[in-house]
Gaussian input, Z-matrix of N, CA and C with variables (Angstrom, degrees):
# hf/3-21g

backbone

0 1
 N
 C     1     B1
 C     2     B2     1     A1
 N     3     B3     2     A2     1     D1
 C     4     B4     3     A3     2     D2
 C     5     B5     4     A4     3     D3
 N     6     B6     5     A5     4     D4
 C     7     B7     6     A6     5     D5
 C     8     B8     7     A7     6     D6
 N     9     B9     8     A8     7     D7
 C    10    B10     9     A9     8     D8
 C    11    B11    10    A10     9     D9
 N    12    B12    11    A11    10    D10
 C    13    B13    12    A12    11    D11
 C    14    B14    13    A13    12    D12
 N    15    B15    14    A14    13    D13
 C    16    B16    15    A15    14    D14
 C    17    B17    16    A16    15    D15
 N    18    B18    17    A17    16    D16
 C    19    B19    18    A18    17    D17
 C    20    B20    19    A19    18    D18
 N    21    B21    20    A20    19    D19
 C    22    B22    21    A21    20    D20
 C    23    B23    22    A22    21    D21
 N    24    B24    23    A23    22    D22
 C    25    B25    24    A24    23    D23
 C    26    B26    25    A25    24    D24
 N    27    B27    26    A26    25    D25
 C    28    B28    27    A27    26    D26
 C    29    B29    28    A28    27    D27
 N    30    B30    29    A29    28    D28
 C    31    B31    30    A30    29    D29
 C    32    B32    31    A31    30    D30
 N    33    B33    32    A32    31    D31
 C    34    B34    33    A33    32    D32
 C    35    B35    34    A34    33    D33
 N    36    B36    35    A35    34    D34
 C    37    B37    36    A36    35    D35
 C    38    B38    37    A37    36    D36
 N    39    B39    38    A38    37    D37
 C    40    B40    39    A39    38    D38
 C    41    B41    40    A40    39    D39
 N    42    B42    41    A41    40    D40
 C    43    B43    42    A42    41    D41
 C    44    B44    43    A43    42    D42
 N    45    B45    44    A44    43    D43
 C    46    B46    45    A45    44    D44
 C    47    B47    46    A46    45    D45
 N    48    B48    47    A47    46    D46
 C    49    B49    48    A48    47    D47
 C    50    B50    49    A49    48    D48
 N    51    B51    50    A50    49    D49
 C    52    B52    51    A51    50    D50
 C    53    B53    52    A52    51    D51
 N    54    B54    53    A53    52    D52
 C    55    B55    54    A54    53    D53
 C    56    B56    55    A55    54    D54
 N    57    B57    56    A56    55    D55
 C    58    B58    57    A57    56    D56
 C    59    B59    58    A58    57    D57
 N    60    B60    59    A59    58    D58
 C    61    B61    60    A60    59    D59
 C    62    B62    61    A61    60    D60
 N    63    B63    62    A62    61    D61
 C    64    B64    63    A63    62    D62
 C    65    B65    64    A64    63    D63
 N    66    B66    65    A65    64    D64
 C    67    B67    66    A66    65    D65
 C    68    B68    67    A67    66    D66
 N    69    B69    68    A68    67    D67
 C    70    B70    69    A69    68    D68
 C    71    B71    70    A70    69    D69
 N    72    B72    71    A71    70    D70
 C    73    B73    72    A72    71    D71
 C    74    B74    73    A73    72    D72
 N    75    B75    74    A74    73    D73
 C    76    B76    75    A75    74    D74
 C    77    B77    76    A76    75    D75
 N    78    B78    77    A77    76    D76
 C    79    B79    78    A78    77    D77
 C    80    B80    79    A79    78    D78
 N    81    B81    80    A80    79    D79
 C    82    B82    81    A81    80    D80
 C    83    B83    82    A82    81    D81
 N    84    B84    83    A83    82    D82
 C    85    B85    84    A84    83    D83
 C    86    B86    85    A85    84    D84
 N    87    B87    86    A86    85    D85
 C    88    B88    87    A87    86    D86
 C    89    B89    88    A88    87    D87
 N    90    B90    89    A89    88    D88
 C    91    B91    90    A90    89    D89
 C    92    B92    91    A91    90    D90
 N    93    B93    92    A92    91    D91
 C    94    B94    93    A93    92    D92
 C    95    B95    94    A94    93    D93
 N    96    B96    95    A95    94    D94
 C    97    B97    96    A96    95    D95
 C    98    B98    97    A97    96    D96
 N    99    B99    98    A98    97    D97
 C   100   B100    99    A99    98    D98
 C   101   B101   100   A100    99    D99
 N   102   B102   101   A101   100   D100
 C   103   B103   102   A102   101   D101
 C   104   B104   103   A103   102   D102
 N   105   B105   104   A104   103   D103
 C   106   B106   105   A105   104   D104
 C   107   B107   106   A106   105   D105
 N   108   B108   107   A107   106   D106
 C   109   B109   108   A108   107   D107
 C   110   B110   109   A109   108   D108
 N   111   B111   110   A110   109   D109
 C   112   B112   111   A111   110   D110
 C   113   B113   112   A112   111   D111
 N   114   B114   113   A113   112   D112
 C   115   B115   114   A114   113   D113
 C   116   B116   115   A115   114   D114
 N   117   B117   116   A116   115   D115
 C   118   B118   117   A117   116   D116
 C   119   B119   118   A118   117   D117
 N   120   B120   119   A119   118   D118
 C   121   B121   120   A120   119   D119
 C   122   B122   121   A121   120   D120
 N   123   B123   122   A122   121   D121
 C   124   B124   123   A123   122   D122
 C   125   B125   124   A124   123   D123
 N   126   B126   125   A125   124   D124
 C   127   B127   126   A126   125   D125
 C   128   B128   127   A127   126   D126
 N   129   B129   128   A128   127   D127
 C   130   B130   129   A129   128   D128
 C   131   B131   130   A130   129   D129
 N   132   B132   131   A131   130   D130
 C   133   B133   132   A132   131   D131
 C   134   B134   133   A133   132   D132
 N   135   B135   134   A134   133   D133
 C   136   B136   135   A135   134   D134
 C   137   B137   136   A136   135   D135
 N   138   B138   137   A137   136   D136
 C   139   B139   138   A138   137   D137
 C   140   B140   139   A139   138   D138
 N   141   B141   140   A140   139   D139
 C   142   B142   141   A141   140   D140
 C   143   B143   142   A142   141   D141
 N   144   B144   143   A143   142   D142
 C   145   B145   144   A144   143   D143
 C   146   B146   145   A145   144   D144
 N   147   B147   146   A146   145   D145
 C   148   B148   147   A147   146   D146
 C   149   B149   148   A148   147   D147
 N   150   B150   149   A149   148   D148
 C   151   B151   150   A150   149   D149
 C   152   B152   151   A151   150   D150
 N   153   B153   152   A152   151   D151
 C   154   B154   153   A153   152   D152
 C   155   B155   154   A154   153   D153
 N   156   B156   155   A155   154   D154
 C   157   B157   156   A156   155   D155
 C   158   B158   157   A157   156   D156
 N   159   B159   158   A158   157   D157
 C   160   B160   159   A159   158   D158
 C   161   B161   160   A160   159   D159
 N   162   B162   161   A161   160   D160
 C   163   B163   162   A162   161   D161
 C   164   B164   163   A163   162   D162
 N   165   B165   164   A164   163   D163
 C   166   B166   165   A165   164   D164
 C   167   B167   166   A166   165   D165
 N   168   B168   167   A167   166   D166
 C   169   B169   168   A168   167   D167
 C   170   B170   169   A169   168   D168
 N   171   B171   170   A170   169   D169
 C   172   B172   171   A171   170   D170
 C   173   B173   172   A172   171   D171
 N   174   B174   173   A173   172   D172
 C   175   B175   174   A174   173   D173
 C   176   B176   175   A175   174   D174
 N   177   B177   176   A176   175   D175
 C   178   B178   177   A177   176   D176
 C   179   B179   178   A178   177   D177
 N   180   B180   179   A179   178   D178
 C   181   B181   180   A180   179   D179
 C   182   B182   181   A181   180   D180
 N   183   B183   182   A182   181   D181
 C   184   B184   183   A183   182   D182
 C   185   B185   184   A184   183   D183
 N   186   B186   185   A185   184   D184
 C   187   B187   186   A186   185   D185
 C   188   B188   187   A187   186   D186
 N   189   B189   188   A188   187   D187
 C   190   B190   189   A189   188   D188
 C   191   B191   190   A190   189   D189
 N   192   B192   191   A191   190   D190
 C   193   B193   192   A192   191   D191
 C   194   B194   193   A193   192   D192
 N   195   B195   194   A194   193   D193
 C   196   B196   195   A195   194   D194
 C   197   B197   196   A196   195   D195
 N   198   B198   197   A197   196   D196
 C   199   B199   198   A198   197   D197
 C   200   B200   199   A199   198   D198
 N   201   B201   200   A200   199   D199
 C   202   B202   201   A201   200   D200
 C   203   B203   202   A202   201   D201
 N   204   B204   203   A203   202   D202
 C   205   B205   204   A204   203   D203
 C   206   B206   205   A205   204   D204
 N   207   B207   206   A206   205   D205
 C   208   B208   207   A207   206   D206
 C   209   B209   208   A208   207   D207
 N   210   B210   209   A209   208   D208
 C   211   B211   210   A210   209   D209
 C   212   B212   211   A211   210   D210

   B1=1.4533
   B2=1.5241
   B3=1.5753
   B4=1.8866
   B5=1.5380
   B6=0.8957
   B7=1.5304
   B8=1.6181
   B9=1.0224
   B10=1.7280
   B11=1.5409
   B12=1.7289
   B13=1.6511
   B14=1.6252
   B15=1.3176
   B16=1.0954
   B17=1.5176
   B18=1.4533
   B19=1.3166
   B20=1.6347
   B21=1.7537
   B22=1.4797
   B23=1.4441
   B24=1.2122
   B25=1.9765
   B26=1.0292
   B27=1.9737
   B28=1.3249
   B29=1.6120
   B30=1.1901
   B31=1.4954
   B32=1.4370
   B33=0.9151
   B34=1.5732
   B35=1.2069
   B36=1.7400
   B37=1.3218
   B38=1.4030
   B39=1.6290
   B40=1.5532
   B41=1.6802
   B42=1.3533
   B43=1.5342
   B44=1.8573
   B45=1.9889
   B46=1.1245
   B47=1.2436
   B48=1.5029
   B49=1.5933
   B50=1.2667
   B51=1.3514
   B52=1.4374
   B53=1.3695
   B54=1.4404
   B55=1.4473
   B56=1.5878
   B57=1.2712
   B58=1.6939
   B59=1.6760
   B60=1.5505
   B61=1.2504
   B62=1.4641
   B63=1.9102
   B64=1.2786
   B65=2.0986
   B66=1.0980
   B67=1.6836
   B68=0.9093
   B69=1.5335
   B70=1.2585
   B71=1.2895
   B72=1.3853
   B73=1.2998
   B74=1.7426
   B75=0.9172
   B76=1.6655
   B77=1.8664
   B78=1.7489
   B79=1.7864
   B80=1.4449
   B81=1.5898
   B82=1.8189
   B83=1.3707
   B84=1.4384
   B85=1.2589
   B86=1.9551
   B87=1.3117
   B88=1.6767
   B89=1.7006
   B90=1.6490
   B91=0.9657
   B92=1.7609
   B93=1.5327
   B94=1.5455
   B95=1.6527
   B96=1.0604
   B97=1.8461
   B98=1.3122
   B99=1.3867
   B100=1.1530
   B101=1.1422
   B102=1.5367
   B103=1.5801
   B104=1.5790
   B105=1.6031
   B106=0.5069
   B107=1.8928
   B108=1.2521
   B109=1.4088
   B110=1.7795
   B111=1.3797
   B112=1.3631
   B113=1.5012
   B114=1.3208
   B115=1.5038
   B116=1.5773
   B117=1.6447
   B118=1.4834
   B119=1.7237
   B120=1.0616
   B121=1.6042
   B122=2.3053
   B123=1.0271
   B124=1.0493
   B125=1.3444
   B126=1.8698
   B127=1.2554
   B128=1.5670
   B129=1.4306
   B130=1.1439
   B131=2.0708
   B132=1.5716
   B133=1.4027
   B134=1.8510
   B135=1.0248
   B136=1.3402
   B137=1.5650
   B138=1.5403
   B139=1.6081
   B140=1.2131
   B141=0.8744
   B142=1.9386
   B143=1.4070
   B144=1.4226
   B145=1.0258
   B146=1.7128
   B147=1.6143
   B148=1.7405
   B149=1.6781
   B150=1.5395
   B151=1.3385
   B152=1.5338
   B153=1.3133
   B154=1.3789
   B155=1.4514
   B156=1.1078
   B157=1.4179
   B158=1.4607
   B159=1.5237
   B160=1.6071
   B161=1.6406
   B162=1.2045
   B163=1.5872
   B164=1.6032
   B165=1.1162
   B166=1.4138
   B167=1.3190
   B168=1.7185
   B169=1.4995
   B170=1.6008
   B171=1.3177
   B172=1.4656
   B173=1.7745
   B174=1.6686
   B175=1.4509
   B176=1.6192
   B177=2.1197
   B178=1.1280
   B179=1.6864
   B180=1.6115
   B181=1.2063
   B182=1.6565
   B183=1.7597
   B184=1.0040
   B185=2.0971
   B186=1.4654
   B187=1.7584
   B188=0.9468
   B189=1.5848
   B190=1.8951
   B191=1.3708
   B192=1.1566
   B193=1.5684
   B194=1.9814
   B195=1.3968
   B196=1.7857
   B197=1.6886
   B198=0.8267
   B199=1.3641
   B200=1.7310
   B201=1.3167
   B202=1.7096
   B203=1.9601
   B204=1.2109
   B205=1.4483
   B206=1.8233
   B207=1.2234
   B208=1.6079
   B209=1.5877
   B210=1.2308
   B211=1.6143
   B212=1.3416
   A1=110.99
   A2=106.87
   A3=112.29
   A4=95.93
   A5=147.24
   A6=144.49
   A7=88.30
   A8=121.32
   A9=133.96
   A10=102.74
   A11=93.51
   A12=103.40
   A13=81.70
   A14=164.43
   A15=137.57
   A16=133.99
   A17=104.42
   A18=124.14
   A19=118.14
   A20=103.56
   A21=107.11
   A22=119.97
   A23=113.14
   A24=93.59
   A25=116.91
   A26=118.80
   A27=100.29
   A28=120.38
   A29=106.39
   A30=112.56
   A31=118.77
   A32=113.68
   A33=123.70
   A34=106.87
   A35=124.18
   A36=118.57
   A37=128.25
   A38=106.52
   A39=118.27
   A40=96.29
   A41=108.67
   A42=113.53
   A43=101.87
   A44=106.94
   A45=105.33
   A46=106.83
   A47=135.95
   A48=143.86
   A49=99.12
   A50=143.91
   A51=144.42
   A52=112.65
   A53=111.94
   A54=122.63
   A55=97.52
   A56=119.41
   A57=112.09
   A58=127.46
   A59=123.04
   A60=108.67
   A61=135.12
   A62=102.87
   A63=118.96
   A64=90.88
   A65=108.32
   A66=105.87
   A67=131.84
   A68=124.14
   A69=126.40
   A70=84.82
   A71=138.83
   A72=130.30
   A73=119.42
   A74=118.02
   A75=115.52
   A76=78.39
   A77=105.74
   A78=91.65
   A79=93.37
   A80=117.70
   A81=133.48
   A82=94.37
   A83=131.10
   A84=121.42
   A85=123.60
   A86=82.44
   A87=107.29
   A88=123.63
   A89=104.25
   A90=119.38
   A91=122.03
   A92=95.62
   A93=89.20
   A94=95.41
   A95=153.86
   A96=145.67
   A97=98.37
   A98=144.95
   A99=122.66
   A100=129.78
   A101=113.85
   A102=119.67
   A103=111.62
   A104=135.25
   A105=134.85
   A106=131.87
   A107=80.88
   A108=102.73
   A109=107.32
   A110=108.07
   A111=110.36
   A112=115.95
   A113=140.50
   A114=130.02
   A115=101.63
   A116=88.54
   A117=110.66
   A118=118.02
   A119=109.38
   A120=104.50
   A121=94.11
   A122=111.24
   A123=101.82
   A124=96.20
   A125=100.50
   A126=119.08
   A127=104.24
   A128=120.62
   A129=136.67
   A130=89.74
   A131=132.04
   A132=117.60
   A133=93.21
   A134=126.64
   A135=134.38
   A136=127.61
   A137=111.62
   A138=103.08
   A139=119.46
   A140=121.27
   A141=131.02
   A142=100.00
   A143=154.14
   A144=151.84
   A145=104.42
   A146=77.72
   A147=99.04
   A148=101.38
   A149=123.42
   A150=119.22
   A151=114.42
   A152=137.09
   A153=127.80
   A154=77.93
   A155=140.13
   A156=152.48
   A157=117.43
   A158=93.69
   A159=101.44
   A160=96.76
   A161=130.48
   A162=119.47
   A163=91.96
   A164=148.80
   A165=130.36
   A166=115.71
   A167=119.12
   A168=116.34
   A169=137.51
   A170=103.21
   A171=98.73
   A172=111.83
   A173=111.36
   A174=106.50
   A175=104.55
   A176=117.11
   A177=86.11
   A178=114.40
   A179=136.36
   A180=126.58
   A181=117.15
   A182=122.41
   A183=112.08
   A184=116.79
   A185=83.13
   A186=78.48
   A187=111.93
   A188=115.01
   A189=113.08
   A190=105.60
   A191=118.56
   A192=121.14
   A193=109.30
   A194=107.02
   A195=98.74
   A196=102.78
   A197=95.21
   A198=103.07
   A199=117.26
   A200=97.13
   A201=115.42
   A202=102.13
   A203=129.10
   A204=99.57
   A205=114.64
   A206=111.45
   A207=110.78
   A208=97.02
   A209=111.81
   A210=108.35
   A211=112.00
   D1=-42.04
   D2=165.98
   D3=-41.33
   D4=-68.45
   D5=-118.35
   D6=-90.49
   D7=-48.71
   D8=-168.02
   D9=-49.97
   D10=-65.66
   D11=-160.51
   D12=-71.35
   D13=-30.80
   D14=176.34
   D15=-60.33
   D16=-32.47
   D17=-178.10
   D18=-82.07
   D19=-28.68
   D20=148.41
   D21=-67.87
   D22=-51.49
   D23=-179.83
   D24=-50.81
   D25=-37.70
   D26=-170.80
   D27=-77.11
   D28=-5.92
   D29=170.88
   D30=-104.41
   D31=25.62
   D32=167.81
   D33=-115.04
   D34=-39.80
   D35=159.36
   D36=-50.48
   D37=-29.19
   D38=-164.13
   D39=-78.15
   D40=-39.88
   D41=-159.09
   D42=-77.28
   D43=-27.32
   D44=-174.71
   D45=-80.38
   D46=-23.97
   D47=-179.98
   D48=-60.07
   D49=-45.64
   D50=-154.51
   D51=-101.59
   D52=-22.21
   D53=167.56
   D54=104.16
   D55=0.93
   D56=175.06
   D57=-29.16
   D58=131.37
   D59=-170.55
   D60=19.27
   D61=38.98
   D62=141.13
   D63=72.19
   D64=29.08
   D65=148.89
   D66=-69.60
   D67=152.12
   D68=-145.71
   D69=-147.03
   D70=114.48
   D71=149.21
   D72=-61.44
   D73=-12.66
   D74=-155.84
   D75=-101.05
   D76=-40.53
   D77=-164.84
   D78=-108.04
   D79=97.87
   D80=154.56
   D81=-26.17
   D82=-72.26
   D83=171.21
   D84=13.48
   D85=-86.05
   D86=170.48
   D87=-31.75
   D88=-38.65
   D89=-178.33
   D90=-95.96
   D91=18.36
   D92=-161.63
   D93=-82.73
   D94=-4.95
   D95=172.68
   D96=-103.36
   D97=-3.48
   D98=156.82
   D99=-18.21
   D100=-79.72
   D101=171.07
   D102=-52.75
   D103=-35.10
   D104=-155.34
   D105=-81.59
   D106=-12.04
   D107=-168.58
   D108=-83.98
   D109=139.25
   D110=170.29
   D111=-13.97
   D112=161.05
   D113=134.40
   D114=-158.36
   D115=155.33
   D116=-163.94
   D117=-102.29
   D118=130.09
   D119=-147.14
   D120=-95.57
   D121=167.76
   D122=-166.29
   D123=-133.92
   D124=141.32
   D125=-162.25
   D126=-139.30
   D127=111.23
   D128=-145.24
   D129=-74.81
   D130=136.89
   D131=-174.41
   D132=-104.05
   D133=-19.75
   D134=174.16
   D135=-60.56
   D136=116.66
   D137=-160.00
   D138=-112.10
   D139=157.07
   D140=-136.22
   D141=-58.23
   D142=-19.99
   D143=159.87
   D144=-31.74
   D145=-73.06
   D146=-162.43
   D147=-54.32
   D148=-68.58
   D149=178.09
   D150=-47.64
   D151=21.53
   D152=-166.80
   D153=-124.91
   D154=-76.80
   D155=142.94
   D156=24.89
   D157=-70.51
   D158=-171.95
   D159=-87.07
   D160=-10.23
   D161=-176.09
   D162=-94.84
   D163=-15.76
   D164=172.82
   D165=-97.03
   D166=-12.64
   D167=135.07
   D168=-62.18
   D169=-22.35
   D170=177.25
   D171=-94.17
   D172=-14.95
   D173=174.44
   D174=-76.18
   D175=-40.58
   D176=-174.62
   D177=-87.39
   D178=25.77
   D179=148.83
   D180=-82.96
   D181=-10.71
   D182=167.38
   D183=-75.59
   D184=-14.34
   D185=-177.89
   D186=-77.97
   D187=-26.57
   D188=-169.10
   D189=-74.19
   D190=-32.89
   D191=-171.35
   D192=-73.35
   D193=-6.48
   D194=177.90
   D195=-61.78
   D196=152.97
   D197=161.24
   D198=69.82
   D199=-2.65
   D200=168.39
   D201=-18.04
   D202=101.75
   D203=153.88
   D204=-108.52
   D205=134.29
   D206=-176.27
   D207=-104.76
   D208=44.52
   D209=168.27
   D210=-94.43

């Protein structure tokens, strides 16, 4: 539940920085359907083959990049 309510503030901040559906950090007001509003839960369509696949391509492009020097 930590992880949730964190990932909402930080996107309530993000949505309130940009002016998204007119949030207002200063007016709670603004924020009262936040929670309230529909939301759509996310369900990954990619199957464990493939995500196994692309995650041992992206660790070995995280290895090539150590030691990057752009001097």
């Amino acid at each position: 539940m930590l992880r949730r309510s964190t990932a909402l503030g930080s996107a309530i901040c993000a949505g309130a920085a940009i002016g998204l559906f007119g949030w207002d950090l200063t007016k709670p007001e603004t924020l009262k359907e936040v929670n309230e509003k529909a939301h759509t839960v996310f369900r990954p369509s990619i199957d464990d083959a493939s995500r196994l696949k692309k995650c041992i391509g992206w660790q070995k492009a995280i290895e090539r990049s150590k030691g990057w020097d752009d001097s």
